[in-house]
VEXVEXDREN-719482 format. One line per 4 residues: number of its first residue (from 0); their letters; for each residue x, y, z of N, C-alpha, C. Coordinates in steps of 0.001 Angstrom, whole numbers. Layout:
% residues N
NUM	A	X Y Z X Y Z X Y Z | ... .
END
This chain:
% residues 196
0	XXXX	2041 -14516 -3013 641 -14190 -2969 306 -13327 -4180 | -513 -13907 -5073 -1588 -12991 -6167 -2197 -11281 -5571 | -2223 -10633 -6405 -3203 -9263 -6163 -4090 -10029 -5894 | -5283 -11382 -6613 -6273 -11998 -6274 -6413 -11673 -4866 .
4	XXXX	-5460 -12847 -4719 -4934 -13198 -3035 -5115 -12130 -1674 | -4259 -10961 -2702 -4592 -10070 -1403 -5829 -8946 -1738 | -6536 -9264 -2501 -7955 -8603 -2384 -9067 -9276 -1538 | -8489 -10642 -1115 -8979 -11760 -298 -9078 -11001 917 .
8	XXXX	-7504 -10959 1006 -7422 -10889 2802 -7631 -9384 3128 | -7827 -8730 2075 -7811 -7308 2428 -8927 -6916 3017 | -10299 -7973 2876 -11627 -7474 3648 -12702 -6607 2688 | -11803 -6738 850 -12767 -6375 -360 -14001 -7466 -188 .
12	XXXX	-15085 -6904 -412 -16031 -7455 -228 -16274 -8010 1191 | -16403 -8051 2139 -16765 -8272 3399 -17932 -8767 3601 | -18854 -7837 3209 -20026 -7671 3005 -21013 -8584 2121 | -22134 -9127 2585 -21927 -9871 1423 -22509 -9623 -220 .
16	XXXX	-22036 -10337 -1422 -21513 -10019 -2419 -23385 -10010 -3457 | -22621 -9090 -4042 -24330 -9154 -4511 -24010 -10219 -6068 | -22581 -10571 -6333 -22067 -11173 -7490 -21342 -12097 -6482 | -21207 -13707 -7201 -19781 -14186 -6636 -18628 -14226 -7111 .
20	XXXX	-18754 -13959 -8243 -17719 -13709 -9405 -17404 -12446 -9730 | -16518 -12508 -10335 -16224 -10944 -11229 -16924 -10852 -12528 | -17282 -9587 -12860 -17643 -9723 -13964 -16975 -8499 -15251 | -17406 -8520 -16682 -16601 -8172 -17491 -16689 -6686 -17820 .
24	XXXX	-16069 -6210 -18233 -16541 -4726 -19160 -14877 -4275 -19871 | -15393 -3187 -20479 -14316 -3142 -21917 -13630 -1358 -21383 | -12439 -1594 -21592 -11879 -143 -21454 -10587 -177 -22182 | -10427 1504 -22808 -8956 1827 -23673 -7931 1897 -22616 .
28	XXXX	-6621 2079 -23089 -5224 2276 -22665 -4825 2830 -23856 | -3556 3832 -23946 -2400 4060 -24692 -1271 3014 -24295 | -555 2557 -25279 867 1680 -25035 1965 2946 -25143 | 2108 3092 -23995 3847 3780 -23678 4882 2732 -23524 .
32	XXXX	5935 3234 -23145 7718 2296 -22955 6964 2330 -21314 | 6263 2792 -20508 6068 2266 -19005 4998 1119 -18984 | 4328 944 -20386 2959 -151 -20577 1335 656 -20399 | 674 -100 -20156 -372 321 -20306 -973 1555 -19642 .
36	XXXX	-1388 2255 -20076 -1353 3739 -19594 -2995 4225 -19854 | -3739 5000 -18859 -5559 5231 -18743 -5118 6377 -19824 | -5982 6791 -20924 -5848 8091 -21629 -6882 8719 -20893 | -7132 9140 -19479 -7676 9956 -19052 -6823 10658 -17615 .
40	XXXX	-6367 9481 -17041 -6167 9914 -15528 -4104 9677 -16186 | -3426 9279 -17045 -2163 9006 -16920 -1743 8148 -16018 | -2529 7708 -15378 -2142 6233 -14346 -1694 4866 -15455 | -614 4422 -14902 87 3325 -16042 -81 2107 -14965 .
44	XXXX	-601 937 -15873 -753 -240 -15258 420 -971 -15452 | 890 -1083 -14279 2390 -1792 -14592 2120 -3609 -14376 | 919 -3256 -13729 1180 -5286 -13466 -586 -5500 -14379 | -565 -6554 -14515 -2112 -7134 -15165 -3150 -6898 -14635 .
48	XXXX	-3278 -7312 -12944 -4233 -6424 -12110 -3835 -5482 -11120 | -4587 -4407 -10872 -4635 -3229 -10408 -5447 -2942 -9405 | -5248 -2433 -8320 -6327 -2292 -7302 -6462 -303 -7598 | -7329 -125 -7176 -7765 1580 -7538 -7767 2643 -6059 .
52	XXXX	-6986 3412 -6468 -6917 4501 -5203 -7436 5761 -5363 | -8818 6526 -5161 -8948 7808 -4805 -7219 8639 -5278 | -6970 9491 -6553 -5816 10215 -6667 -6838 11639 -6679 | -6272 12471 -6026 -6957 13794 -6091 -6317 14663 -7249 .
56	XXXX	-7638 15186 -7918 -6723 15861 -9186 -7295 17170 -9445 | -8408 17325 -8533 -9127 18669 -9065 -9433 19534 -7108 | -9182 20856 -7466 -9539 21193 -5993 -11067 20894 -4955 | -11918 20006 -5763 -12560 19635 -4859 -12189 18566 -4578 .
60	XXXX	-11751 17800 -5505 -10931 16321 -4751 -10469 17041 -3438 | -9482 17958 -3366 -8770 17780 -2094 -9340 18390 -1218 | -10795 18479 -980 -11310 19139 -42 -12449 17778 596 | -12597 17068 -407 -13809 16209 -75 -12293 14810 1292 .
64	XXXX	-13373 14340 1538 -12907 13360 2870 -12202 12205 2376 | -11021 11698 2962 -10423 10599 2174 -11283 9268 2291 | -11305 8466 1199 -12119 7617 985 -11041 6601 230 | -12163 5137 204 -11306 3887 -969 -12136 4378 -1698 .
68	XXXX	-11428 3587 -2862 -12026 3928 -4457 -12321 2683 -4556 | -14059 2795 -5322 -14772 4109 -5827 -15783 4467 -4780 | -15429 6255 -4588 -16506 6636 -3804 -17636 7319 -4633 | -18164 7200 -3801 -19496 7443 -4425 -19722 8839 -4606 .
72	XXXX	-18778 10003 -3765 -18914 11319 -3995 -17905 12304 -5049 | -17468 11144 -5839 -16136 11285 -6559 -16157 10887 -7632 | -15401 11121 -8628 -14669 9907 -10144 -13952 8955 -9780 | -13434 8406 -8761 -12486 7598 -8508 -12492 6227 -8864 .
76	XXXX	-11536 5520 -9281 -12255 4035 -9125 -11484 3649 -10772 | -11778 2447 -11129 -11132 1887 -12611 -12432 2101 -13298 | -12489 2568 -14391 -13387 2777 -15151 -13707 1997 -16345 | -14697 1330 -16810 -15290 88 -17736 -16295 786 -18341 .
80	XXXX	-16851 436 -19383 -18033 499 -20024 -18656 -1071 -20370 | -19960 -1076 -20304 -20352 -2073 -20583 -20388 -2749 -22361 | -20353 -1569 -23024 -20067 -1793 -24652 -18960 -2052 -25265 | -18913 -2828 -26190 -17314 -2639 -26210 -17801 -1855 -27704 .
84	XXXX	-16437 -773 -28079 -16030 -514 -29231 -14497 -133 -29211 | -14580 -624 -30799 -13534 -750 -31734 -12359 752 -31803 | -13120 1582 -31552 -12919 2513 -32258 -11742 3244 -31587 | -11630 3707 -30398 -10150 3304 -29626 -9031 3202 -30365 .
88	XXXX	-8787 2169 -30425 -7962 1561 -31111 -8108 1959 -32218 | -8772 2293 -33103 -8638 2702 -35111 -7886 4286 -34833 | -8398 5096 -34163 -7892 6796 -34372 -6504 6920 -33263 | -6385 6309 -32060 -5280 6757 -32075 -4265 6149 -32048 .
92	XXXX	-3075 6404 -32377 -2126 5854 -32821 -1291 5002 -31892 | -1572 5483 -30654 -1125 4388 -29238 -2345 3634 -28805 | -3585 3544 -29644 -4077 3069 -28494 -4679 1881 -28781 | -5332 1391 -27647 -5522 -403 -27815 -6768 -363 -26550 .
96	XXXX	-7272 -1257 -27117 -8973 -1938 -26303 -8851 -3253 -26113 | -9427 -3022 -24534 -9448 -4980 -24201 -10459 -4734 -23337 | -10652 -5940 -22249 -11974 -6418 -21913 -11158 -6695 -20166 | -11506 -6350 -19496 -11069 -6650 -18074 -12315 -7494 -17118 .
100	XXXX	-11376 -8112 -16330 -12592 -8507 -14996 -12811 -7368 -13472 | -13685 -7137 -12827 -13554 -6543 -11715 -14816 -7227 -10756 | -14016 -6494 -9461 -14343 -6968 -8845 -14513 -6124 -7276 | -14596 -6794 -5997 -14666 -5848 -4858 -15903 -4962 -4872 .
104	XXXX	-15505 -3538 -4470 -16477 -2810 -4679 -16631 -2399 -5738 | -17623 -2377 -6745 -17921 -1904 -7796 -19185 -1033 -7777 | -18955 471 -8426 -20248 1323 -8938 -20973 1233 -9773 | -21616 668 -10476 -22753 416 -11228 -23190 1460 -11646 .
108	XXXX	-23277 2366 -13012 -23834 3153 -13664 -24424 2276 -14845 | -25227 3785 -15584 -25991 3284 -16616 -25151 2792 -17148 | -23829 3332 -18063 -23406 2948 -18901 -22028 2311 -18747 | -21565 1777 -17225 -20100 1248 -17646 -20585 1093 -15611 .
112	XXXX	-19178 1075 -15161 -18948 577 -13823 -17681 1744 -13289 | -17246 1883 -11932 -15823 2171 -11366 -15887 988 -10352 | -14477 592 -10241 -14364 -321 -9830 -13099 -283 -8954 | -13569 -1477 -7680 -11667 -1312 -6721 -10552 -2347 -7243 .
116	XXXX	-11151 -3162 -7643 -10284 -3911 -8637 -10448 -4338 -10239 | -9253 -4708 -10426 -9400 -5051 -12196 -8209 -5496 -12484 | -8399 -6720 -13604 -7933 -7597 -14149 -7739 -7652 -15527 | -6688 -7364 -16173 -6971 -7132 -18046 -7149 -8711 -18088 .
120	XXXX	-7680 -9070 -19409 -7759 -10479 -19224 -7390 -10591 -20929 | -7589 -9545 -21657 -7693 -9613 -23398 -7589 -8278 -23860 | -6438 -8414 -24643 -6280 -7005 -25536 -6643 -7209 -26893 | -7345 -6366 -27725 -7306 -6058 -29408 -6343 -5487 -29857 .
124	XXXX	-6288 -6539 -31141 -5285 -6497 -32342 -5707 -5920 -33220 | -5183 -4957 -33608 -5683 -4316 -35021 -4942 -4505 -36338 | -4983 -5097 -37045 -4204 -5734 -38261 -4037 -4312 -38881 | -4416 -3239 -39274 -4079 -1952 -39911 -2886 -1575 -38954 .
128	XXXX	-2914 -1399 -37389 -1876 -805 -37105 -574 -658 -37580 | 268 613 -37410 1895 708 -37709 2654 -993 -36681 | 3076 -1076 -37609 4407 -2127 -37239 4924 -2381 -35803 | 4873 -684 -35091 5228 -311 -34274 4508 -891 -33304 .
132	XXXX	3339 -15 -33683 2349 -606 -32519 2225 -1942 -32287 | 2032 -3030 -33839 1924 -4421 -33318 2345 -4601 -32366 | 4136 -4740 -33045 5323 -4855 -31643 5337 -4426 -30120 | 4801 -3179 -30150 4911 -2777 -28597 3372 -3421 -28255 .
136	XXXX	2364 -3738 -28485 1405 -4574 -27890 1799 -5804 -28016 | 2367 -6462 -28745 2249 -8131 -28688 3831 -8028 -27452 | 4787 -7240 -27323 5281 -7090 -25968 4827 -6738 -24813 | 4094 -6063 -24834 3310 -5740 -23226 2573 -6930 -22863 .
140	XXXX	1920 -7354 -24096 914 -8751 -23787 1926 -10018 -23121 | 3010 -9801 -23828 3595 -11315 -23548 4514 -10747 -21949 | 4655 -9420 -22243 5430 -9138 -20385 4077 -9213 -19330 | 3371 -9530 -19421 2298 -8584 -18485 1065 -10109 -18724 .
144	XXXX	1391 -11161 -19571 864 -12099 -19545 -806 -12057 -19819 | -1047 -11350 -20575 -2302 -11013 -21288 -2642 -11544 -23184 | -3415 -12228 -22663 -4427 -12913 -24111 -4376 -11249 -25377 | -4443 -11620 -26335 -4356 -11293 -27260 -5435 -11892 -28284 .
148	XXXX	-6140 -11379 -28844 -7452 -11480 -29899 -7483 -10387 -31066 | -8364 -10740 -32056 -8392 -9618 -33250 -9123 -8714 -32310 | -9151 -7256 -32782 -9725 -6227 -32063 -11130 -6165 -32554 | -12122 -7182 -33772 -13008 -7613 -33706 -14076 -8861 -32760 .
152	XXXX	-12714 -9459 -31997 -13109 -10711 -31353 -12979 -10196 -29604 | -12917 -9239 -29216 -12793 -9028 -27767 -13680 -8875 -27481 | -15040 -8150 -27639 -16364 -8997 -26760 -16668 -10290 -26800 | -16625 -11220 -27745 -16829 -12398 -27341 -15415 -12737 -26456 .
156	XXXX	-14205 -12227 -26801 -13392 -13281 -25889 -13766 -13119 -24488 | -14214 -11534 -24044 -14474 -11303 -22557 -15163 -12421 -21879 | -16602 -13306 -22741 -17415 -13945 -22113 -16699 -15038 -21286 | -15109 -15226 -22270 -14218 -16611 -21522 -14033 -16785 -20480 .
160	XXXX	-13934 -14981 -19716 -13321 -14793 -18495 -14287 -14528 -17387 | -15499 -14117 -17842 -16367 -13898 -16949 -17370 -13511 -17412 | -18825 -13143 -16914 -20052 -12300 -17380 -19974 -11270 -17415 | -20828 -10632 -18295 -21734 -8986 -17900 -21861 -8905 -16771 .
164	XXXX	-22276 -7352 -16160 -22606 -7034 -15484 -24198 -7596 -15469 | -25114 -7884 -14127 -26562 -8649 -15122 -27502 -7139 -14837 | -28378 -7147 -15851 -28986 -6113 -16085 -29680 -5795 -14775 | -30221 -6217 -14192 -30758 -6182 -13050 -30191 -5073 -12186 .
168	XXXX	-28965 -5619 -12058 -28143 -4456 -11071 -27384 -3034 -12067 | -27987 -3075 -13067 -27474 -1856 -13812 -28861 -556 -13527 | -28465 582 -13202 -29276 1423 -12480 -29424 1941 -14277 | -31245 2433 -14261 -31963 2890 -15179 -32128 4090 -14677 .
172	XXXX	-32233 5701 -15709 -32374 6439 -15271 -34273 6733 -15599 | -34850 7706 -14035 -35914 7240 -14169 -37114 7788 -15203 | -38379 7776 -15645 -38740 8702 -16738 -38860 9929 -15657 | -38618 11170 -15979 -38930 12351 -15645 -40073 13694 -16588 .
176	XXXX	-40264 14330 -15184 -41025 15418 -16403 -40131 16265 -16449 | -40861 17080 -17631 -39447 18193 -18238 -39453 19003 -16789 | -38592 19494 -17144 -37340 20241 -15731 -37099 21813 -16192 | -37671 22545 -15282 -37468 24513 -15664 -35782 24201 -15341 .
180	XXXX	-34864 24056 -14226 -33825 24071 -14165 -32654 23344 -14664 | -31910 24456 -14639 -30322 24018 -15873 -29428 23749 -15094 | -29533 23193 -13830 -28411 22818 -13181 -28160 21245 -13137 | -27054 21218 -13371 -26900 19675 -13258 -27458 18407 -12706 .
184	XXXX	-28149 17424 -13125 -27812 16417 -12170 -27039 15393 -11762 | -26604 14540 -10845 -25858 13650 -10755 -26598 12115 -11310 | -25606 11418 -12020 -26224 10267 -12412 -26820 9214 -11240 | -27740 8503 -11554 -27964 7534 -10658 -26756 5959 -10561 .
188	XXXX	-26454 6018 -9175 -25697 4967 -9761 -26224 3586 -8463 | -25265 2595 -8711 -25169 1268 -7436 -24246 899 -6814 | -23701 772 -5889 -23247 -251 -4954 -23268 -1560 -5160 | -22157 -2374 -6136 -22477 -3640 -6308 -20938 -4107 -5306 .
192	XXXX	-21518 -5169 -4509 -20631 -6128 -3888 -20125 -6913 -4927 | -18915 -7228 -5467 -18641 -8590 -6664 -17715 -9410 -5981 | -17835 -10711 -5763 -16858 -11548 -5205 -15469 -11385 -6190 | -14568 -12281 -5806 -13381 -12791 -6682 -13596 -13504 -7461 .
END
């Protein structure tokens, strides 16, 4: 049985899907000797797709209520942007940009998604990189069974695998009047159902 497979039977998406498909968005990794690795959370993707778990990392994490990822009162979840850039990949010296699918429950922000599942589908090549790096990406790609493209060609390759998010369901933040207070707000976000 596929991760697909068991995001099937697991009762992701239940509900019904406001997508039937998955759709695309772009996120970095560092290449370590364990593979693909988040340069934010240190979570290493050992297989191609990944399902996402609530990890508590800050003391309100461990006070708030256990939840699946992504909750909505949290960071949790696989994290995408809807843009892709290059740039990732040019400054640091481990790192590499590709284009994933997701799916299940997905959060919908202005500018990217968290998501309960995800799928790498395409990594960027950077022809400047050290030697090194080629090598340890064109190995992770070929262990881990992931497409490979110039690191100029990964938004279009994403379209191969699936769509955008459609604008529709991307939450706009609303016009406001100016604001006396300096306290934070929370972004607006969505609840998108995405099939498999």
């Amino acid at each position: 049985m596929t991760d697909l497979d068991d995001s099937l039977s697991s009762g992701a998406g239940a509900a019904a899907p406001d997508l039937l498909a998955p759709v695309h968005v772009f996120r970095d990794w560092r290449v370590t000797d364990a593979g693909l690795c988040s340069p934010r959370t240190d979570t290493v993707w050992e297989t191609r797709t990944v399902r996402a778990h609530c990890r508590p990392r800050t003391a309100d994490d461990f006070v708030r209520e256990r939840h699946e990822a992504p909750g909505s009162a949290c960071n949790c979840g696989i994290h995408g942007v809807y843009a892709f850039s290059p740039e990732f990949s040019k400054v640091d010296y481990q790192g590499v940009s590709g284009a994933v699918t997701v799916w299940g429950h997905v959060e919908a922000h202005r500018h990217g998604v968290r998501a309960e599942y995800a799928r790498v589908e395409v990594l960027g090549f950077y022809a400047r990189w050290t030697r090194r790096q080629k090598d340890a990406v064109r190995d992770l790609a070929d262990r881990l069974e992931i497409d490979l493209v110039d690191l100029h060609d990964v938004e279009a390759a994403a379209h191969e695998y699936a769509t955008p998010m459609p604008e529709v369901l991307i939450p706009r933040e609303p016009a406001r009047a100016p604001r006396l207070s300096l306290a934070p707000t929370r972004s607006r976000a969505r609840l998108v159902i995405v099939g498999p």
